[in-house]
C-alpha positions, 0 to 999 in steps of 0.5 A, a space after each residue: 500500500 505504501 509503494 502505491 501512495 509513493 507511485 501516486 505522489 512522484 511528479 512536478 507540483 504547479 509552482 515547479 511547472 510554472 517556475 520552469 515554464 516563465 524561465 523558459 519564456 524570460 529565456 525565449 524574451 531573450 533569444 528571439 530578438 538576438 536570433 533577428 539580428 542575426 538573420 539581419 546581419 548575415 543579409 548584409 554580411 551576405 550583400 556585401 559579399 556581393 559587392 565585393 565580388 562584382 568589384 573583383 569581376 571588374 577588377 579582372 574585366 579591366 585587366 583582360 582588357 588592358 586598362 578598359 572599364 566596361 562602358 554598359 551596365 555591366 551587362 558584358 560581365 554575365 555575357 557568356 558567364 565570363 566573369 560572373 553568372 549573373 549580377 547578384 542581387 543587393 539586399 538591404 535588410 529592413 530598408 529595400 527590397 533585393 534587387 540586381 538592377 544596376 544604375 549607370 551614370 549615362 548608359 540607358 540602354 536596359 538599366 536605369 540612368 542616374 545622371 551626371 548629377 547623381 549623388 554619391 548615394 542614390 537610396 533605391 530609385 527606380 528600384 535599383 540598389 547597385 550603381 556603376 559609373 560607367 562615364 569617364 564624366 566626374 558627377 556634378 554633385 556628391 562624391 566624386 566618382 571615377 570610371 570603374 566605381 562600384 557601390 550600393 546606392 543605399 543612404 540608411 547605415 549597417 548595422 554597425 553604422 557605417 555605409 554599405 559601400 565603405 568596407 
């Protein structure tokens, strides 16, 4: 009889469920804004990536051909993959939608023109977040550019403040 009344005793009471229960939500409190920000994190980590390897296809593309930046859209380095399968897409987290349209300061011609007046940033018009400066022309505003310039024409800073295009 004992050994019955010991087996009908054993388990958790109410107060040790709802102990482990509010820890377990102070723990979820949080871990799930830290796991946000990761995510976050790892899209910029991500298009930053992006940057830098579309730079590097430049880099190449002007030393095949001798000292020549590409003077499209950069629609001649995915011809034939050469130097790059496709132009990857820009994605910056909580601000723009991802996007591989790329804005050139005068070449129109299936991209998007931002002028020789374009500023050093150009914050997602005409839904385009990558821009080349494609014009041996400097801009008449903004940050000088050069022939050749590549950069992410977001406004808004990473998340550790600094500019998209500034690593």
């Amino acid at each position: 009889m004992n050994h019955a009344r010991k087996k009908l005793m054993s388990g958790f009471t109410l107060i040790e469920l709802m102990i482990v229960v509010a820890i377990i939500g102070i723990l979820a409190a949080v871990a799930i804004p830290k796991f946000a920000d990761l995510i976050n994190k790892s899209r910029e980590g991500s298009t930053k990536a992006n940057l830098a390897s579309v730079r590097s296809a430049l880099r190449i593309y002007y030393g095949d051909t001798e000292g020549i930046y590409p003077g499209d859209n950069l629609a001649c380095l995915t011809a034939n993959a050469k130097y790059l399968g496709e132009i990857p897409a820009a994605r910056v987290p909580s601000y723009h939608a991802a996007t591989s349209k790329v804005c050139t300061g005068m070449y129109a011609a299936g991209g998007c023109v931002t002028g020789l007046g374009a500023p050093s940033m150009w914050d997602d018009h005409l839904g385009a977040l990558w821009i080349y400066w494609e014009t041996d022309t400097p801009p008449m505003m903004g940050t000088l550019r050069q022939k050749g310039d590549f950069w992410i024409g977001c406004t808004h800073l990473d998340s550790k403040g600094a500019g998209w295009s500034t690593f």
